[in-house]
ROMAR-646178 format. One record per residue (C-alpha): x, y negated, z negated. Coordinates in steps of 0.001 Angstrom, whole numbers, plus 500000, padded with zeros to 6 digits. Example, Ala and Ser with C-alpha at 12.3 -4.5 7.8 and 13.67 -1.06 7.14 Angstrom:
2
512300504500492200513670501060492860
// end
This chain:
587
513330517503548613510639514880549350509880515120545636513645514162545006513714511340547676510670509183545511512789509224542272514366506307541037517323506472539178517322505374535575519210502353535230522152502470532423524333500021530532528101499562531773530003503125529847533270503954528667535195507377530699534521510249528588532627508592525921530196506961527943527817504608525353529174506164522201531135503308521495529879500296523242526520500659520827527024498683517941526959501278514861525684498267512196522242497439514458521621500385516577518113498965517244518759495513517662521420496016520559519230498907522194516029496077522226518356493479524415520038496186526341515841497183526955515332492949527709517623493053530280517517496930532203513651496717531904510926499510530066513465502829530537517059502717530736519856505920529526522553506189527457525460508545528207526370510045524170529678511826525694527928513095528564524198513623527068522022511650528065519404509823526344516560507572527616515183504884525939511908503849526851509847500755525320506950499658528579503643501164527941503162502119530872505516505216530065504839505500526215501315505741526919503011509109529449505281510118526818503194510477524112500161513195525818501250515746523642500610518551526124503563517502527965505946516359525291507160517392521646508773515463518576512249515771518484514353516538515481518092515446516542520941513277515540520871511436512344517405512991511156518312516352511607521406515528509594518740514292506884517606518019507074520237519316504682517902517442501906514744517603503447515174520715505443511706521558506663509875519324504925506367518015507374509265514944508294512313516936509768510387520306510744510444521411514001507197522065515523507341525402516260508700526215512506505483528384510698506021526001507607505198522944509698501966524140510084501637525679506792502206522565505215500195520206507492497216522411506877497382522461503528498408519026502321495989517181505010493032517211503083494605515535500383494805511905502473491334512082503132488622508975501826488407510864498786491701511411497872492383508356498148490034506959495775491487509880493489495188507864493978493582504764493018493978504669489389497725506213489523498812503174492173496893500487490131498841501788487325502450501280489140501028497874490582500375496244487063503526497328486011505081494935488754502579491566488042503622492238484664507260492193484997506634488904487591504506487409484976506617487438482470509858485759484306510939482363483527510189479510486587513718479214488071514424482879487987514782484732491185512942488152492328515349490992494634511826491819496840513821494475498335514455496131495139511140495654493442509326496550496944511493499555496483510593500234493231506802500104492949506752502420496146508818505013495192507385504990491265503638504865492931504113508310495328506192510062492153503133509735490073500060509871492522502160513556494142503913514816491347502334513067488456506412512219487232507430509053486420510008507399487496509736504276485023511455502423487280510608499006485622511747500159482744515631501064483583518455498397484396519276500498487388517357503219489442516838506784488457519759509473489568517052510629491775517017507099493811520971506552493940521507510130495246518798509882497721519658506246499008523574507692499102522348510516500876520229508988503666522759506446504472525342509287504909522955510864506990522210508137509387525839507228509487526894510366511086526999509539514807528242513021516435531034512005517582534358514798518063536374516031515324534147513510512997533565516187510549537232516678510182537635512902508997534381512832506913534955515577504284534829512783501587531509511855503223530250515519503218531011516737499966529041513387498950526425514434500537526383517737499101526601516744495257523570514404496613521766516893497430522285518668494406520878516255492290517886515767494237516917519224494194517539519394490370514940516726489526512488518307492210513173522244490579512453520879487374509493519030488268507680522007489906509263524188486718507480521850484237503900522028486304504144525979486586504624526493483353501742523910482763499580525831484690500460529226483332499634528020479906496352526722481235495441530262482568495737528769486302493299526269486014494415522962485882492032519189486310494949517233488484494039516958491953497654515737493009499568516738495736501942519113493791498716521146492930497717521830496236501183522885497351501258525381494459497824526382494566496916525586498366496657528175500746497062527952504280493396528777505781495185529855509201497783532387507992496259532895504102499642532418502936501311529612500100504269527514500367507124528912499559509500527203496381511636526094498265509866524877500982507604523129498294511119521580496779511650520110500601507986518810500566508455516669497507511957515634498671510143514326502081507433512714500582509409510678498294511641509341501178509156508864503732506617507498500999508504505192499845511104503825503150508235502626505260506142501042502574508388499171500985509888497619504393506225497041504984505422495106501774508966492938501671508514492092505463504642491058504072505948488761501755508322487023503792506265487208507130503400485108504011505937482515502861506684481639506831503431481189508024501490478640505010498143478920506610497833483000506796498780482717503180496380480435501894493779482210503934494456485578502895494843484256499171491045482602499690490037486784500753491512488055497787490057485592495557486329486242497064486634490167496596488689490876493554487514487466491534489078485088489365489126487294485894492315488566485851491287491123483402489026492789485343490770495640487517490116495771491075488733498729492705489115500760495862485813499639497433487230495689496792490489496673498168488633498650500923487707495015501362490475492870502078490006493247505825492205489916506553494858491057504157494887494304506596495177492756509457498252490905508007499795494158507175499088495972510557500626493058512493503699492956510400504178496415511168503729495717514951506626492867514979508386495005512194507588498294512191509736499869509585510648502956511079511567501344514726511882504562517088511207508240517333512068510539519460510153513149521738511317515747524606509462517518527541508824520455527800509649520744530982510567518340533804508350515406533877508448512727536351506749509099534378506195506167535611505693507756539294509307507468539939511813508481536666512121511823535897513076513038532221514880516497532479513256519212530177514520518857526387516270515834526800516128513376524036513834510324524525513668507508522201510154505072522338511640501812520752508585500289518492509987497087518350510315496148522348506545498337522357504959496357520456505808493170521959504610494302525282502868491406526789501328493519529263499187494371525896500029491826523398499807488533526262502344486064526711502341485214522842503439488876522160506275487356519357504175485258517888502702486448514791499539486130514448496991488971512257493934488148514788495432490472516891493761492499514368489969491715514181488170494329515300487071493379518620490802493147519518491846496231517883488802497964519703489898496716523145493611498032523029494792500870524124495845503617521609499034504229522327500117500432522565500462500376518919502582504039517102504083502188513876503197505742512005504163507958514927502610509636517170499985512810517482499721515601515248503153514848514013502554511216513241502692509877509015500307512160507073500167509552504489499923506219506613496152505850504752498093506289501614500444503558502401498328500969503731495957501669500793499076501148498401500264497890500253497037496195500293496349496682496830499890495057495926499747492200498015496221491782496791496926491541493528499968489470493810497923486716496111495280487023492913498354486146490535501108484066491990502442481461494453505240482442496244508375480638496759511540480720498954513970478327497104516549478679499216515056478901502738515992481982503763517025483034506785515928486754508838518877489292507870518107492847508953519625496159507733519219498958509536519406502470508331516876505229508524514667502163508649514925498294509162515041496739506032515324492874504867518811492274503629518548489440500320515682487983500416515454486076497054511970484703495885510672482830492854506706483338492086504619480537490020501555481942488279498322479758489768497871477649487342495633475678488487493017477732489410493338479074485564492713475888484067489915475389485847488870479138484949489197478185481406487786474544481881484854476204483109484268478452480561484417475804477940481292473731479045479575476757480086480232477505475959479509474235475204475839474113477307475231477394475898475392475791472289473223472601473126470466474968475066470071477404472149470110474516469375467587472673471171465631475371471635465561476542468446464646472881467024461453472962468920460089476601469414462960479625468969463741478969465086462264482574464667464562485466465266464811487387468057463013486824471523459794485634470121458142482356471084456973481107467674454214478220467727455345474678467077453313474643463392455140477684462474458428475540462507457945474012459299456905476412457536460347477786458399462268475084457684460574474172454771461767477766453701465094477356455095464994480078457236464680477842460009468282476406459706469642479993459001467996480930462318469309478173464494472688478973462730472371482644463687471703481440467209475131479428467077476446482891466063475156484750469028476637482200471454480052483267470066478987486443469878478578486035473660482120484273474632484022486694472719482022489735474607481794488177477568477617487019477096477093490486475918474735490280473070474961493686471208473371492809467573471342496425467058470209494898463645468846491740464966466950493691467539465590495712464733464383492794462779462469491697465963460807495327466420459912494822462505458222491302463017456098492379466588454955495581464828453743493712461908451464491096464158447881492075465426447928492635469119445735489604470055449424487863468555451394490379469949449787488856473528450186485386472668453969486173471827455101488380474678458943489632474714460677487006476978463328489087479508467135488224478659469474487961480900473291489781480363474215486399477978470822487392475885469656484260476953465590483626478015464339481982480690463802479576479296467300479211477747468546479905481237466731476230482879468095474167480133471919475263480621471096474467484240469431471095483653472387470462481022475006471645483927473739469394486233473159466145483898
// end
């Protein structure tokens, strides 16, 4: 009773008889209504959903409570267990206690490790140059959907790195059936609000839903179909290391058991939605979060040009994007002021008094809002809105708490591929900073849409290759060509006229020329400086390499000491050779 007589009740919005909240929260922005209801009732406040309650808790304070894991569980209700009749129990919608939770999470863990990821590498650099090629090639005053193409490159990239499909989604005027009945499906999902005798009036809805889900599973059966048979031809042996594989080959070390078909069908389904939802809300909230604030552009463009280089031909690797710390940081604060996926949910196991003073009844439904987390200024300081990525340098990041900061969940159950996606997203934005300007014509303005997660709603851009900075690329290769020519011909008039490396002496060069072998030689030098633009200063001539063996073998070795080999640099250019472009350079 004394226990009782410390509790403080949990303050609530004003609800309807019967109803209570169902209706009073606006079904079109869930999440932005719940964030002002959580700015004016304070870190924990209840809804009444026709007489179940649920809290809704944003202060630290409790989150940091809610999330011990010995005390509370995820919870699978409302609109994402509705997302179960496509997912079923897929790692996302599982239930804890469900053995293929487990199964799965054992198995598929390893494969978002350091060096998986460097095995993805290839597949997402593929998808990426897909989408600077497709930018590349648009005319000035055409206009980019971000949404769409963000949407795009994220769900072809997971498709190919997991299931080595493609879903040539640059390639089609509209998305693949796979995409239209998934985005129908999810939408239905999350607009089911559980209200009575909704069912009744939503047949329409539900039989949608169905035929959805249908065509999803389709695809996915004949996906799976196509790498079994694959495999059987291949005795059981096969060199992909993707994430299919492992569910068809992977064994649970716990139990010694496989994944099921089915369950393996609900994997793929999962991956594709959660791989794809988050990361492309991350990227498109990037881009626009870039174009608002000049200065973190132009200094995460400066990063991007340091590590992955001017040469547009040259691919960039993991270890550069491992790189890109700044461009990180960018990404990791976008996801604190817009974290894709904006709640989830977790219940007690038992009673559980938080805070000191509120006490959340065992398996009741408690939502941690992201949004109104994240801009704790308890954590964040009094600039918590603000957006600003050095809230990511690592001393910062070092000196917050963990559990200030969940835009990938929480625990055991948190994103199994958040590596994967920020891995993904850094390499896109890195190579479209290496590429392109980026332009709002038409000064747009924030429009949210919020579903299973918060997505920009029309945010038109136009993108301007640099230019500039590939003039002076190719403005600096030209005199580099051009001091390249005057080194070797002077050179050559006063001690090179022989082939090869060897440093001839100044009598010898009229005897050449008076041959004319001297003027073929300074012409074959002329040659090898094209030699070397074409190949990039890679001198490969086998034969002329030969010749030069030919000539030192034939000379006494008291000659041979006179004439040493002069080292060449990666242009096949001496020393020598190598001062006079220099001196030329600088006069």
């Amino acid at each position: 009773m004394a226990r009782t007589s410390t509790l403080t009740p949990i303050p609530q919005p004003k609800a309807q008889p019967i109803l209570g909240n169902a209706l009073t929260i606006d079904g079109q922005a869930p999440i932005a209504h719940m964030l002002r209801l959580a700015h004016e009732l304070g870190p924990i406040f209840q809804l009444d959903i026709m007489g179940k309650p649920i809290n809704i808790i944003s202060g630290f304070e409790l989150v940091d409570e809610v999330c011990d894991e010995a005390r509370f569980d995820k919870s699978v209700r409302g609109p994402l267990h509705k997302v179960r009749d496509i997912a079923g129990d897929g790692l996302f919608t599982a239930f804890t206690s469900e053995p293929n939770w487990s199964k799965a999470h054992n198995i598929l863990l390893p494969n978002f490790g350091d060096r998986s990821m460097a095995g993805y590498h290839p597949a997402m650099l593929d998808i990426a140059e897909q989408l600077m090629l497709k930018w590349g090639r648009l005319n000035g005053d055409e206009t980019i959907d971000v949404s769409h193409d963000m949407t795009s490159v994220t769900l072809d990239t997971i498709a190919l790195c997991g299931f080595g499909y493609r879903l040539n989604s640059f390639y089609r005027e509209t998305h693949h059936p796979f995409i239209e009945a998934m985005s129908d499906a999810l939408g239905i999902a999350m607009s089911i609000r559980g209200l009575p005798f909704e069912e009744m009036f939503s047949k329409a809805k539900l039989k949608r839903l169905d035929d959805d889900a249908q065509t999803m599973f389709a695809v996915v059966d004949k996906i799976v179909a196509d790498r079994k048979a694959e495999l059987a031809a291949s005795g059981g042996v096969t060199s992909k290391t993707d994430l299919l594989s492992y569910m068809l080959t992977g064994v649970d070390k716990k139990t010694g058991e496989k994944l099921d078909d089915t369950n393996i069908r609900y994997q793929i389904i999962t991956f594709l939605i959660a791989g794809h939802e988050t990361t492309s809300g991350l990227l498109a909230f990037t881009i626009y979060m870039l174009i608002q604030h000049p200065r973190v552009l132009e200094k995460a463009t400066a990063e991007v040009d340091r590590v992955f280089g001017t040469d547009l031909s040259v691919k960039p690797t993991v270890k550069q994007v491992n790189r890109l710390t700044y461009v990180t940081q960018v990404l990791k604060e976008v996801l604190r002021l817009y974290p894709p996926a904006p709640a989830f949910a977790v219940l007690p196991y038992k009673d559980e008094i938080v805070g000191g003073k509120f006490l959340l009844k065992a398996r009741s439904q408690n939502l941690l809002l992201l949004p109104a987390l994240h801009r704790d200024r308890s954590v964040w300081g009094p600039d918590a809105d603000a957006f600003d990525p050095e809230n990511f340098s690592p001393d910062n990041e070092a000196a917050r708490p963990v559990n200030a900061y969940k835009p990938f969940g929480n625990g055991q159950r948190a994103c199994i591929g958040s590596q994967f996606a920020m891995q993904e997203a850094t390499l896109v934005i890195g190579m479209m900073l290496q590429r392109f300007h980026l332009v709002d014509p038409a000064g747009y303005q924030l429009k949210l849409k919020e579903a299973m997660t918060v997505k920009l709603v029309d945010l038109q851009i136009q993108v301007r290759p640099r230019v500039e900075r590939h003039v002076d690329q190719r403005r600096r290769a030209r005199r580099d060509r051009a001091a390249v020519t005057r080194a070797c011909d002077r050179i050559a008039q006063a001690r090179h006229a022989a082939p090869g490396p060897l440093r001839l002496q100044s009598r010898n060069l009229g005897r050449y020329r008076a041959s004319g072998r001297g003027d073929r030689h300074v012409a074959r030098l002329r040659r090898h400086a094209r030699v070397a633009r074409r190949l990039h200063g890679q001198i490969t001539d086998r034969r002329r390499r030969r010749h030069r063996d030919r000539i030192v073998q034939r000379r006494a070795p008291r000659q041979r000491r006179r004439f040493p080999q002069v080292a060449r640099d990666r242009h096949g250019l001496s020393g020598t050779c190598r001062r006079e472009v220099r001196r030329l350079r600088r006069g």
